[in-house]
Backbone as ProteinMPNN parsed JSONL, in Angstrom:
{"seq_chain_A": "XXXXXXXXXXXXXXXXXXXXXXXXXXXXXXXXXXXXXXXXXXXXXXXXXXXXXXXXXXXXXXXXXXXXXXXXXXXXXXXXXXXXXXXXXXXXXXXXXXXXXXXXXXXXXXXXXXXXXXXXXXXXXXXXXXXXXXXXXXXXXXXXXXXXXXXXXXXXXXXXXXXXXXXXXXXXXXXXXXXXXXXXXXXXXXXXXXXXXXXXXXXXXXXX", "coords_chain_A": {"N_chain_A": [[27.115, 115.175, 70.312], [26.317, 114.552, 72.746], [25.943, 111.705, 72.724], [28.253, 110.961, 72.166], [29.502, 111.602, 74.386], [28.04, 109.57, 76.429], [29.309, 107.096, 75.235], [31.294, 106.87, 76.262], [33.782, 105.36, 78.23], [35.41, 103.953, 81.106], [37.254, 101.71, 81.012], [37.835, 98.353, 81.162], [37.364, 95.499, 83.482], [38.42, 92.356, 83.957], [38.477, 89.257, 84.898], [38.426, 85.741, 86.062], [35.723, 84.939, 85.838], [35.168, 86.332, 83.617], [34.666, 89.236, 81.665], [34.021, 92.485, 82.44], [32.197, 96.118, 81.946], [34.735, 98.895, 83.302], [32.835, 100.867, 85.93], [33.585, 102.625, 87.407], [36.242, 105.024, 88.123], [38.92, 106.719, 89.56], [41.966, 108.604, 90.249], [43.799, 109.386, 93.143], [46.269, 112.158, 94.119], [48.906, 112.377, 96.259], [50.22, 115.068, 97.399], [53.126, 115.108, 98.125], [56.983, 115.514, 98.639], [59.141, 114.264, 99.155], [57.831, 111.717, 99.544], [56.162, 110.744, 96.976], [52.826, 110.246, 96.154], [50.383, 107.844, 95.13], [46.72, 107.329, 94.829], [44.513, 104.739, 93.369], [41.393, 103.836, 92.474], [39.286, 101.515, 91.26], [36.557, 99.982, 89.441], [33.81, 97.813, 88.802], [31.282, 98.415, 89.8], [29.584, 100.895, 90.507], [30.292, 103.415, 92.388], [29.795, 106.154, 93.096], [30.124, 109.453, 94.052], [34.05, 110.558, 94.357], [34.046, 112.025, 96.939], [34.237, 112.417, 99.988], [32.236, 114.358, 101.416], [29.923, 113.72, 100.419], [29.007, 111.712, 101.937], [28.86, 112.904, 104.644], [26.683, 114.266, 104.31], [24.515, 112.901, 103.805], [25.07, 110.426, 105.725], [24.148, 107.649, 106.756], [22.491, 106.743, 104.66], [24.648, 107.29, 102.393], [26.341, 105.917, 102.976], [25.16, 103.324, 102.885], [24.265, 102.833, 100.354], [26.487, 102.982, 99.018], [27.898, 100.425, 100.224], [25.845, 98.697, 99.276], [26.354, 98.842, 96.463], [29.264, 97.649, 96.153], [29.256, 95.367, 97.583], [27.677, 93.84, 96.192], [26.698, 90.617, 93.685], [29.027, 89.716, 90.897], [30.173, 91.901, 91.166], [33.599, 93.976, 91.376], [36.447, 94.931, 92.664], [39.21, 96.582, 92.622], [42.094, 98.46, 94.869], [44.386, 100.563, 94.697], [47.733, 101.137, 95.584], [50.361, 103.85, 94.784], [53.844, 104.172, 94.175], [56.611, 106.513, 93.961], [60.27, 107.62, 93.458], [62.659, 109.742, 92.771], [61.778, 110.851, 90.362], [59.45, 112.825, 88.465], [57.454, 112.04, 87.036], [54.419, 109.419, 86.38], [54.347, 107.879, 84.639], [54.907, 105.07, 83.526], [56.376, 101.507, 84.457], [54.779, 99.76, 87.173], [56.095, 97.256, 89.039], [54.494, 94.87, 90.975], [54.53, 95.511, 94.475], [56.471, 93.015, 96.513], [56.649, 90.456, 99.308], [58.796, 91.212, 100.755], [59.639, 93.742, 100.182], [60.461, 97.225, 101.252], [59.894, 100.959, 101.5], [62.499, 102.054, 100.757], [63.613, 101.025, 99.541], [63.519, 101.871, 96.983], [64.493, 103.272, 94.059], [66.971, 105.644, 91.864], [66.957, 103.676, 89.191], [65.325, 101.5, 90.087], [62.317, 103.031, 90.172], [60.033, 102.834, 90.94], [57.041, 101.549, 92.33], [54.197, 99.137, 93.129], [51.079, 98.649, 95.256], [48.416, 96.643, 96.056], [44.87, 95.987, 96.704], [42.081, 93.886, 96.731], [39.001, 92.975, 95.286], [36.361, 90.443, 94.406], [32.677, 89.503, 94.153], [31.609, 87.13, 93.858], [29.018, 85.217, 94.552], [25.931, 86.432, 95.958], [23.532, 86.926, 98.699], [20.266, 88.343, 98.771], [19.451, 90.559, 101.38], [17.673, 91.829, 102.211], [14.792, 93.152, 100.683], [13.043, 95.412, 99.92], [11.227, 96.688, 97.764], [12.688, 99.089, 96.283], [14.366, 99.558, 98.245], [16.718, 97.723, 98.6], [19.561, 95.253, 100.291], [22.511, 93.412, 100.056], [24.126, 90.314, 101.439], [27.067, 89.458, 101.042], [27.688, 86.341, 99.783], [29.646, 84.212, 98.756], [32.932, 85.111, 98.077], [36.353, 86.433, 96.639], [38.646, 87.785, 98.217], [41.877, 89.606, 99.159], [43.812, 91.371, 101.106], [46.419, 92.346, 100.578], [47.55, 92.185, 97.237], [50.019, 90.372, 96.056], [53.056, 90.237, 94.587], [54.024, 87.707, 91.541], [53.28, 90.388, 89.092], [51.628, 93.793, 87.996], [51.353, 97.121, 87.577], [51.034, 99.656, 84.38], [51.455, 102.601, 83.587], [50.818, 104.293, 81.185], [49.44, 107.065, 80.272], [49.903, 109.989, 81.845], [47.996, 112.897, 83.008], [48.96, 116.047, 84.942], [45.604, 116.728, 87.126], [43.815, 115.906, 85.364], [43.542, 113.176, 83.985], [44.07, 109.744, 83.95], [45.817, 106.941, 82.475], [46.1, 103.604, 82.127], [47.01, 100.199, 82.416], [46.411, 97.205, 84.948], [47.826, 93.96, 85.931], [47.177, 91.222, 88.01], [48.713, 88.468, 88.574], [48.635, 86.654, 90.262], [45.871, 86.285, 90.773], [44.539, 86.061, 88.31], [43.385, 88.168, 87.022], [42.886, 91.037, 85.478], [43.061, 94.509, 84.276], [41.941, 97.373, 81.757], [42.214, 100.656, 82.048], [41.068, 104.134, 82.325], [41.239, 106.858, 83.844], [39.802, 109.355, 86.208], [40.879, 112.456, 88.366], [39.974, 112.753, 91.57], [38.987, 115.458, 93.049], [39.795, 116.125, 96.188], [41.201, 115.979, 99.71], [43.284, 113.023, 100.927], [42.272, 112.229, 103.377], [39.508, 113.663, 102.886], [38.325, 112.175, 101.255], [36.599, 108.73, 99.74], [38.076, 106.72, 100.079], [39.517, 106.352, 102.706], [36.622, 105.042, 103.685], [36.348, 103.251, 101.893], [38.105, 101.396, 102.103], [37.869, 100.167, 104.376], [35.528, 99.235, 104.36], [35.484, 97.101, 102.562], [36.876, 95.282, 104.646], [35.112, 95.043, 106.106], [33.395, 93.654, 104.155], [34.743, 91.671, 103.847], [34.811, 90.19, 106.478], [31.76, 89.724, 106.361], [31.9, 87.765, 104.257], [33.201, 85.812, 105.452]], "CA_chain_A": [[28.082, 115.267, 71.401], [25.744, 113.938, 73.989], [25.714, 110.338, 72.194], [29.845, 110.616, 72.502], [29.801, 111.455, 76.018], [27.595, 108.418, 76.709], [30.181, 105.99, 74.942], [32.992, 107.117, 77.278], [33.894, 104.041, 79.309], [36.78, 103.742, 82.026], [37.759, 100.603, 81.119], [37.358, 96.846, 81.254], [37.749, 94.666, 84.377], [38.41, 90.839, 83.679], [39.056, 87.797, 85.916], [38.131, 84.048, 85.558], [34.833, 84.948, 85.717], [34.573, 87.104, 82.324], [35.196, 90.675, 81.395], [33.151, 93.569, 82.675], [33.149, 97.121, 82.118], [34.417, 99.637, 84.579], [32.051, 101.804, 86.098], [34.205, 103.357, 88.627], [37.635, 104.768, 87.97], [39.654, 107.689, 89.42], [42.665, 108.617, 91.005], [43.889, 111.083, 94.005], [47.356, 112.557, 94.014], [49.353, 113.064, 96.916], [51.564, 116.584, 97.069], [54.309, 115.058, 99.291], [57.877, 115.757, 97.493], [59.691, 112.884, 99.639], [57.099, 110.598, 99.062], [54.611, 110.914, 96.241], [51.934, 108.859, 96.51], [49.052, 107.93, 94.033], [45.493, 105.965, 95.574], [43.829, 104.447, 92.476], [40.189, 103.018, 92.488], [38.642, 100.914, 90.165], [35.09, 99.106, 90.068], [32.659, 97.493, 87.917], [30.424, 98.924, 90.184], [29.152, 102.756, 90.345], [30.582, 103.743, 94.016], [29.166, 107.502, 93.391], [31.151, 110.699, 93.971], [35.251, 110.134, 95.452], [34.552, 113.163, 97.716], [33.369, 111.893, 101.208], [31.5, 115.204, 102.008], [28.411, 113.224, 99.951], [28.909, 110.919, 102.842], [28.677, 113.289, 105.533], [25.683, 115.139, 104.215], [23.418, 111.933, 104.318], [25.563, 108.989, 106.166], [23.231, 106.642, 106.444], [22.028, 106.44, 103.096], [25.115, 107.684, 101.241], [26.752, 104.231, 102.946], [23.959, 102.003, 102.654], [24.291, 102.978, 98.757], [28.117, 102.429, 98.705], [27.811, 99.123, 100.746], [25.13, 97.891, 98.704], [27.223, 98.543, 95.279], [30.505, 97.309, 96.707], [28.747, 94.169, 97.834], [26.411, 93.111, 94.695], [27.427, 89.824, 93.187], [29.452, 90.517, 90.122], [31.277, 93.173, 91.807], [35.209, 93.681, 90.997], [36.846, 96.426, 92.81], [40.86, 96.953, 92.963], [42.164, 99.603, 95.625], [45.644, 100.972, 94.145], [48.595, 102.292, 95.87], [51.492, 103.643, 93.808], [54.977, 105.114, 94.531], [57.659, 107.138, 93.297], [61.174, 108.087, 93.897], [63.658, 110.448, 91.634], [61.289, 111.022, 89.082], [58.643, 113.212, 88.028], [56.263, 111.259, 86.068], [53.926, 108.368, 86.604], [54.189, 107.045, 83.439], [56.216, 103.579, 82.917], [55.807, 99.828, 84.826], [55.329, 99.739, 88.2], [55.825, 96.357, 89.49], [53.588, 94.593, 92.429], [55.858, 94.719, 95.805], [56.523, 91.511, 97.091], [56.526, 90.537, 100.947], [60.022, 91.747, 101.651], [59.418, 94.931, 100.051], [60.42, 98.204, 102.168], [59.797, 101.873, 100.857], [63.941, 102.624, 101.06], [64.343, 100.113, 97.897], [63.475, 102.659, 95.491], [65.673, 104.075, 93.771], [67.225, 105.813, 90.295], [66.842, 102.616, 88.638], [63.934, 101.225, 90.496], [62.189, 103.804, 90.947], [58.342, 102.704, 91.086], [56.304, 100.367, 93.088], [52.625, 99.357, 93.634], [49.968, 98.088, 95.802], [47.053, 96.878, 96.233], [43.981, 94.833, 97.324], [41.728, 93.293, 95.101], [37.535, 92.209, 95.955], [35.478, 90.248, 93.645], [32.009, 89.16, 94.518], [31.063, 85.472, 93.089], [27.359, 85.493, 95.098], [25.55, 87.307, 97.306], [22.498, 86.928, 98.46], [19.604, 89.514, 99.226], [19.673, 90.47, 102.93], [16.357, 92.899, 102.476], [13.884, 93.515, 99.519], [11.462, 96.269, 100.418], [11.046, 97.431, 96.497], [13.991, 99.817, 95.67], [15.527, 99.317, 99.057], [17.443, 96.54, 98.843], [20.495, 95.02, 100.706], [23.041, 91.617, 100.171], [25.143, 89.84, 101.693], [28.022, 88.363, 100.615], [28.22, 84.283, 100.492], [31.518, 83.732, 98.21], [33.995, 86.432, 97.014], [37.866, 86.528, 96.329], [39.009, 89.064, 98.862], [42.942, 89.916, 98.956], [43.904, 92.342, 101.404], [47.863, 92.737, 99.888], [47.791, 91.382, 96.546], [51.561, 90.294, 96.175], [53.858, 90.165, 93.32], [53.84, 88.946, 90.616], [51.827, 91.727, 88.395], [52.37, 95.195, 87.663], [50.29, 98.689, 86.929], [51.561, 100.33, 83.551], [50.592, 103.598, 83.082], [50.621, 105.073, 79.492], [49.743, 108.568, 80.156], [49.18, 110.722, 82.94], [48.351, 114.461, 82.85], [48.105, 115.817, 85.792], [44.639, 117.123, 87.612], [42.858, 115.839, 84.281], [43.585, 111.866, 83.733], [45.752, 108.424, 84.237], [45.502, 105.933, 81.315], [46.882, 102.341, 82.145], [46.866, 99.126, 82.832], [46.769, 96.582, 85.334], [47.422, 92.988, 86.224], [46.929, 90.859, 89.366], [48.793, 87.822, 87.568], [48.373, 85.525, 91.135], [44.349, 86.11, 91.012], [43.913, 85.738, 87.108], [42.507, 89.72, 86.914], [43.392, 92.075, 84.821], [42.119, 95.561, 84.189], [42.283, 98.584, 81.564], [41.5, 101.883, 82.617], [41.152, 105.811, 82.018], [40.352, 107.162, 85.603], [39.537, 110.319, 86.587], [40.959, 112.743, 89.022], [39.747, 113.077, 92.98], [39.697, 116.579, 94.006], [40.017, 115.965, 97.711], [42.804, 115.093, 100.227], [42.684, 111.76, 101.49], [40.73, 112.267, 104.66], [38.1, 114.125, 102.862], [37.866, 111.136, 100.167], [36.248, 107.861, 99.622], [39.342, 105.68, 100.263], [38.916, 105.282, 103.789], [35.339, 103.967, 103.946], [36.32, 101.785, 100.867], [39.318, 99.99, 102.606], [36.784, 99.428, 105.589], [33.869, 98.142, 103.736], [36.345, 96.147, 102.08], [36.861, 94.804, 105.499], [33.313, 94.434, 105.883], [33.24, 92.346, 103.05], [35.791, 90.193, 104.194], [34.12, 89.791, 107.276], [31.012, 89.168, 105.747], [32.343, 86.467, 103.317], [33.873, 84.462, 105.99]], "C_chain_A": [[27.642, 114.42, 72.589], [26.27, 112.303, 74.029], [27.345, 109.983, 72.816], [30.312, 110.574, 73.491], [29.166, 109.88, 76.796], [28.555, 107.17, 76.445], [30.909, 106.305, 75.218], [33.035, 106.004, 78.028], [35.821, 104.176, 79.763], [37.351, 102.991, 82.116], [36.456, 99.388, 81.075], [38.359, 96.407, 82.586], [37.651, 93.229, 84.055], [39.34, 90.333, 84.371], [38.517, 86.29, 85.148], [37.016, 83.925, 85.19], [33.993, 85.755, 84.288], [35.097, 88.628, 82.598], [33.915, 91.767, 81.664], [33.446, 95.131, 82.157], [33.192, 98.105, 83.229], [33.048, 100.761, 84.668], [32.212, 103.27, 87.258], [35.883, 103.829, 88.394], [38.572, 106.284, 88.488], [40.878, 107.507, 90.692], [43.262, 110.045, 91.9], [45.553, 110.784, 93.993], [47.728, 112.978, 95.854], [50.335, 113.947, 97.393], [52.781, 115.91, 98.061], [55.778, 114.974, 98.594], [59.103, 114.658, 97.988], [59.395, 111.871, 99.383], [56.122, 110.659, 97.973], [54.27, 109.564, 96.362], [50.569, 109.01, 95.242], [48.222, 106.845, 94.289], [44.892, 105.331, 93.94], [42.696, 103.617, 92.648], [39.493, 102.578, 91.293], [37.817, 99.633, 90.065], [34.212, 98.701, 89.061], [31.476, 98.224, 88.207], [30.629, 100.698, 89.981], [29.174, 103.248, 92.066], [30.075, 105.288, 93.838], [30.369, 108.798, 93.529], [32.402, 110.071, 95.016], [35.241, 110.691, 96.477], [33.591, 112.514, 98.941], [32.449, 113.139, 101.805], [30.053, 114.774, 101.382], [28.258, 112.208, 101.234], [28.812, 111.7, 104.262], [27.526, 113.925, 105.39], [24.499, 114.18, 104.262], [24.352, 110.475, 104.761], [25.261, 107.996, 105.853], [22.678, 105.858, 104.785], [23.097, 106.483, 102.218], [26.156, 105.756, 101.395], [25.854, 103.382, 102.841], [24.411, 101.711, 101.3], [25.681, 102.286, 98.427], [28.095, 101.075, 99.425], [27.457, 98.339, 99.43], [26.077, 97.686, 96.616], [28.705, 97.884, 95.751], [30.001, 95.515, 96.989], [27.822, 93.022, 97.063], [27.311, 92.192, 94.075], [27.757, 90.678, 91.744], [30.374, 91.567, 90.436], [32.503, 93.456, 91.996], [35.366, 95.319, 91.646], [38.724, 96.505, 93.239], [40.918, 98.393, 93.397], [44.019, 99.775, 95.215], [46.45, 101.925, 95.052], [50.075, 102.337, 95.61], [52.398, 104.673, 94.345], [56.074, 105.354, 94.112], [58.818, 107.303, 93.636], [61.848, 108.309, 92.661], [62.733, 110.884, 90.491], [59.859, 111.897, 89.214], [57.453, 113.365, 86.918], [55.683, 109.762, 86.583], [53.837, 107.197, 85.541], [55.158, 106.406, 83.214], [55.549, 102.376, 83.665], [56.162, 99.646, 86.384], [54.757, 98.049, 88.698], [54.906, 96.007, 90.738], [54.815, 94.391, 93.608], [55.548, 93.217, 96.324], [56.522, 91.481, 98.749], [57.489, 90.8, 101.696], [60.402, 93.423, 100.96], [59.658, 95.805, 100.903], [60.776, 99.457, 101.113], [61.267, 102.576, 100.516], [64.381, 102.245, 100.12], [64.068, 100.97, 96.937], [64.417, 103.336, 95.173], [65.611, 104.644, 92.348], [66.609, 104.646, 89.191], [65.841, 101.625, 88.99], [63.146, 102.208, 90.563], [60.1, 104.093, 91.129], [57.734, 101.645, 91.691], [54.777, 100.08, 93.575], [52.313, 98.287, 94.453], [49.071, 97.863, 95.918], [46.266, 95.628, 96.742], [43.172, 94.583, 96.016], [40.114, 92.351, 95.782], [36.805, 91.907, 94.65], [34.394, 89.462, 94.143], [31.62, 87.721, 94.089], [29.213, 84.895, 93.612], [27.278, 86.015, 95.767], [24.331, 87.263, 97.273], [21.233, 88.338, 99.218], [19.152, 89.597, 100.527], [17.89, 90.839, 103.441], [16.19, 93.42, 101.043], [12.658, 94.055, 99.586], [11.496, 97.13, 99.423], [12.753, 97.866, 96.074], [14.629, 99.609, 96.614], [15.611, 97.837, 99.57], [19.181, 96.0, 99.719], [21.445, 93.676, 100.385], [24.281, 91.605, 101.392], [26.086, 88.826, 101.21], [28.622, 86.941, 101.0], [29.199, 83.688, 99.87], [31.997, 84.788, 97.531], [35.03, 86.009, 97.375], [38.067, 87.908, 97.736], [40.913, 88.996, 99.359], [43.113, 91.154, 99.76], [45.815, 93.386, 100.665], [47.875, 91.745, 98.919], [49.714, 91.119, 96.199], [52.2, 90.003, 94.485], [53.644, 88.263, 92.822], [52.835, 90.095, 89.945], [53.079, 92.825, 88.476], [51.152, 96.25, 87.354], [51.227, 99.203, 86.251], [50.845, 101.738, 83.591], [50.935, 104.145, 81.631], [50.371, 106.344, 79.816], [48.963, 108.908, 81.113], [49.456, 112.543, 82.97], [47.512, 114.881, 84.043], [46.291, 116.498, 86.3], [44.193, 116.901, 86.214], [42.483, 114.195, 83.852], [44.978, 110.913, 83.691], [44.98, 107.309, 83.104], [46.68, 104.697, 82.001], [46.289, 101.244, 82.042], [47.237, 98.076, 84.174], [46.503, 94.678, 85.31], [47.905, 92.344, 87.643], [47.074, 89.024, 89.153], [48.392, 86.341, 88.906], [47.045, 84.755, 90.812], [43.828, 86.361, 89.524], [43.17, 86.893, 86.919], [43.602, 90.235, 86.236], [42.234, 93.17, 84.368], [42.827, 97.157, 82.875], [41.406, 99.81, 82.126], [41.523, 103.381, 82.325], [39.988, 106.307, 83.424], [40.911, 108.76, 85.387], [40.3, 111.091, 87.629], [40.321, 113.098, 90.13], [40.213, 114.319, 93.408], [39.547, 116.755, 95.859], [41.257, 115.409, 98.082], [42.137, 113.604, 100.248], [41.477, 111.112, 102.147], [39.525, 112.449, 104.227], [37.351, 112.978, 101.178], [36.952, 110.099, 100.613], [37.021, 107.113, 100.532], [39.293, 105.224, 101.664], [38.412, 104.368, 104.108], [35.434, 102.536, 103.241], [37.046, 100.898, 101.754], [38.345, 99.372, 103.962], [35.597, 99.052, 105.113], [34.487, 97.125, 103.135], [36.729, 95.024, 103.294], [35.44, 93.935, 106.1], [33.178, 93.037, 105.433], [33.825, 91.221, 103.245], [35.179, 89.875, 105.411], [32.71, 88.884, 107.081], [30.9, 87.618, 105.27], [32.877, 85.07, 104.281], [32.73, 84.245, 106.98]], "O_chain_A": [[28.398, 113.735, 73.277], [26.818, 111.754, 74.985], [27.637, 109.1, 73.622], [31.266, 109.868, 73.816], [29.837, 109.231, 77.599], [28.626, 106.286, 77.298], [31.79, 106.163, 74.37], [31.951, 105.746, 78.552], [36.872, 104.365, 79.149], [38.158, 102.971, 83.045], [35.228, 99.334, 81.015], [39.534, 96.718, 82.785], [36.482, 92.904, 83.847], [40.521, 90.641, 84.532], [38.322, 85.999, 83.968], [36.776, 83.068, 84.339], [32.796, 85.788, 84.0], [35.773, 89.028, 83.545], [32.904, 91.704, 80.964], [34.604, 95.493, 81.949], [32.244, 98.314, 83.986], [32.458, 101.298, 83.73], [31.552, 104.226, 87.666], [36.733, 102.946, 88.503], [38.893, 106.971, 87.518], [40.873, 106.736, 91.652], [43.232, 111.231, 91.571], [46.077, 109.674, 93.9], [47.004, 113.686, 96.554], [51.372, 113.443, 97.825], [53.254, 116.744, 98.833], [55.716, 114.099, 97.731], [59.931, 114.281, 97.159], [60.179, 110.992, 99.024], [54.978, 110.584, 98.421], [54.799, 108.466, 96.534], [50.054, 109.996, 94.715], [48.576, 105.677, 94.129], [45.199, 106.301, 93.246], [42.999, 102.488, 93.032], [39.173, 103.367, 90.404], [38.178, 98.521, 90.451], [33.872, 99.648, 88.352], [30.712, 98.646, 87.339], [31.509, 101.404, 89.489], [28.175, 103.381, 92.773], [29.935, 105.691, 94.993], [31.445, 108.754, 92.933], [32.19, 109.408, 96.031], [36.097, 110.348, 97.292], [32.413, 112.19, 98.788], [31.855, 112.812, 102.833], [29.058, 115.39, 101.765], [27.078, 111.944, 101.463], [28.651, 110.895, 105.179], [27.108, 114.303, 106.485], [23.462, 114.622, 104.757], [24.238, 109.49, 104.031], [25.752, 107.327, 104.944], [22.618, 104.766, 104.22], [22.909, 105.859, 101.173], [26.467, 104.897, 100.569], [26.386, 102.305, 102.573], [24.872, 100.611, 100.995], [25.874, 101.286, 97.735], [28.598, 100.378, 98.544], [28.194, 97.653, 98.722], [26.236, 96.696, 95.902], [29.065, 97.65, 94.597], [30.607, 94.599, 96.433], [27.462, 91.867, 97.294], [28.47, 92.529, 93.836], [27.226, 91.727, 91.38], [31.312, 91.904, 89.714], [32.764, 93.136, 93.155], [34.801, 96.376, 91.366], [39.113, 96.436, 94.405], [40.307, 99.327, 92.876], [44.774, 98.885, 95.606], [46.139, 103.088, 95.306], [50.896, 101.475, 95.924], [52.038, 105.742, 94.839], [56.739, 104.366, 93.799], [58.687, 107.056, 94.835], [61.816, 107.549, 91.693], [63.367, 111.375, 89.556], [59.144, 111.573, 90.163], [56.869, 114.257, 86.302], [56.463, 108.998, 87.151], [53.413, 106.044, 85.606], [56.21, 106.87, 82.774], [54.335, 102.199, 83.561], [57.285, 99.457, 86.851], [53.594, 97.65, 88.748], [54.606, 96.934, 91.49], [55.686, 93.524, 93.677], [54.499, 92.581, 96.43], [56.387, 92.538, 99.366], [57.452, 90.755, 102.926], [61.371, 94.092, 101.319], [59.024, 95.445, 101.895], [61.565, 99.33, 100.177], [61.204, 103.687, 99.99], [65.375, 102.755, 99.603], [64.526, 100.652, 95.84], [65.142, 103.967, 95.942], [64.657, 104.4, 91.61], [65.738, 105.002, 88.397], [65.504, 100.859, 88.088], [63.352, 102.503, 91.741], [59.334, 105.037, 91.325], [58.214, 100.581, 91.3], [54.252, 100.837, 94.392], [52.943, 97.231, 94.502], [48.346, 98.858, 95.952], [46.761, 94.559, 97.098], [43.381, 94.869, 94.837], [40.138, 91.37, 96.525], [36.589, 92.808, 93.839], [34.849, 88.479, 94.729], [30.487, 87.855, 94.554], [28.454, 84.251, 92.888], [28.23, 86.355, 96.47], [23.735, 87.464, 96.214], [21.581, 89.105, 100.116], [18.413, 88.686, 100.899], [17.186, 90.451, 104.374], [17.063, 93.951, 100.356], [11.555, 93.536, 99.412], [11.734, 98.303, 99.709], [13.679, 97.15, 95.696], [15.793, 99.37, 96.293], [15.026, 97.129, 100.39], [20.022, 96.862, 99.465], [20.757, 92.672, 100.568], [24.98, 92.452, 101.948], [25.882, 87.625, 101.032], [29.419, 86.508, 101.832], [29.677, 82.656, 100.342], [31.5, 85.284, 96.521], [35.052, 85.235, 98.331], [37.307, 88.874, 97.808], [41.104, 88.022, 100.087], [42.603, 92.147, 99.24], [46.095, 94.565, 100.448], [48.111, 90.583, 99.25], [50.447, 92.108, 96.203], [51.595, 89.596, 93.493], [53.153, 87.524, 93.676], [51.769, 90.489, 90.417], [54.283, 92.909, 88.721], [50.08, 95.887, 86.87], [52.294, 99.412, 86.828], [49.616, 101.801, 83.626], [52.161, 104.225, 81.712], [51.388, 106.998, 79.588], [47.829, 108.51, 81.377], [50.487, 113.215, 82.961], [46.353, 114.606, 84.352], [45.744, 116.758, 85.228], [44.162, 118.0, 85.661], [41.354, 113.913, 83.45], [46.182, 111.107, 83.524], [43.784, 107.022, 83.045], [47.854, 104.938, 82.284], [45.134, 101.17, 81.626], [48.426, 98.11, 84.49], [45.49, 94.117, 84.89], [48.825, 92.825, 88.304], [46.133, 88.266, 89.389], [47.965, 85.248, 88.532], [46.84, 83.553, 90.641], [42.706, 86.86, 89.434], [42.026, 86.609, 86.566], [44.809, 90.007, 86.327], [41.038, 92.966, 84.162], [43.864, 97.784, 83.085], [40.238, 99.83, 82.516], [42.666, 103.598, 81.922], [38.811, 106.204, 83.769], [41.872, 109.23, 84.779], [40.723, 110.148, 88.298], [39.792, 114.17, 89.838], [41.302, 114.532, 93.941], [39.108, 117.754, 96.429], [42.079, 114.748, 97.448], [41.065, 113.16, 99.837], [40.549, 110.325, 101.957], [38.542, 111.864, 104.68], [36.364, 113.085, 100.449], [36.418, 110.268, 101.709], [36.639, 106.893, 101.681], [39.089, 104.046, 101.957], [38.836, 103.307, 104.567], [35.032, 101.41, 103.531], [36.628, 99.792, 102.098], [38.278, 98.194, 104.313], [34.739, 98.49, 105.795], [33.876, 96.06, 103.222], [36.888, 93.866, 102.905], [35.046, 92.797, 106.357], [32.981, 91.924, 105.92], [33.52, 90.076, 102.911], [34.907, 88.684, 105.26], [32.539, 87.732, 107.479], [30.203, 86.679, 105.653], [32.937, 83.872, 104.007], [32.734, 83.262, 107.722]]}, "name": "protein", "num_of_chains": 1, "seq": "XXXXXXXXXXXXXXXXXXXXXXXXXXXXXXXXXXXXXXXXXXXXXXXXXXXXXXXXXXXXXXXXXXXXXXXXXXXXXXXXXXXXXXXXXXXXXXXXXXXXXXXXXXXXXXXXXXXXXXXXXXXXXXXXXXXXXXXXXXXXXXXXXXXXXXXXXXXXXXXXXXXXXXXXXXXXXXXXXXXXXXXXXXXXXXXXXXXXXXXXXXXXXXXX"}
């Protein structure tokens, strides 16, 4: 059993640069019955628990850690945000919005739409090497804050509070990704997703 749990994998991430596999993959639900909303994260890297209370119990260190994976060459991370109207399922083809996109276009017949950003590392070099604690900085990455249509996220099957099976692609930036992500038991606030979209900022800062 052990052996079978070990060969569980969340996917594959692939761009121009080759195919990785994920090491990061879940998604948080949000209860709103006007709007549902669904965040999706997905990483080559190993970002650690979604629940930000590991980040309040050692700060310092629990971001250093998440920096330093987020920022390691090699590093592919898509930030997902997906939306609904009329329907009560996640499962079908939700296209990438485009730049005249507004949340009012959904409809019966449309009735799905995604977003997202999109960071891949290409080098980085080491900022600080004092044994195990290490740091980089990033000297060329892809960084995308609204990746834009075309593309799409499929999902194949979603049950909820247990798993989301899909696919995506990011057909501008030559990425594509499968996945089997996990559920986030936290709201928003008390998630990841924040810090990510601002280290993601980081990074883009960084890079330029």
């Amino acid at each position: 059993m052990m052996l079978l749990l070990l060969g569980c994998s969340h996917g594959t991430f692939t761009t121009a640069s080759g195919s990785d596999p994920m090491e990061t993959a879940f998604f948080l639900e949000i209860d709103d019955p006007d709007s549902p909303t669904m965040y999706v994260v997905l990483s080559t890297s190993y970002l650690g628990s979604c629940q930000r209370a590991d980040l309040r119990d050692e700060p310092d260190e629990a971001l250093e850690e998440l920096f330093f994976a987020l920022n390691r060459e090699g590093s592919r991370v898509a930030l997902l945000e997906l939306n609904r109207y009329g329907t009560d399922t996640w499962e079908g083809l939700l296209p990438l919005a485009d730049e005249t996109f507004q949340p009012n276009q959904l409809s019966g017949q449309s009735p799905f739409i995604a977003q997202g950003s999109f960071l891949e590392v290409h080098e980085a070099r080491v900022d600080r090497d004092e044994g195990l604690d290490r740091s980089y900085v990033i000297t060329d990455a892809t960084y995308v804050a609204e990746v834009a249509a075309p593309g799409q996220v499929s999902i194949s099957r979603w049950t909820p509070d247990e798993m989301l099976s899909g696919a995506l692609a990011f057909d501008a930036l030559d990425a594509s990704a499968t996945f089997r992500a996990k559920p986030c038991d936290a709201t928003y606030e008390d998630s990841i997703l924040p810090t990510l979209e601002s280290l993601s900022l980081l990074a883009e800062e960084e890079e330029s």
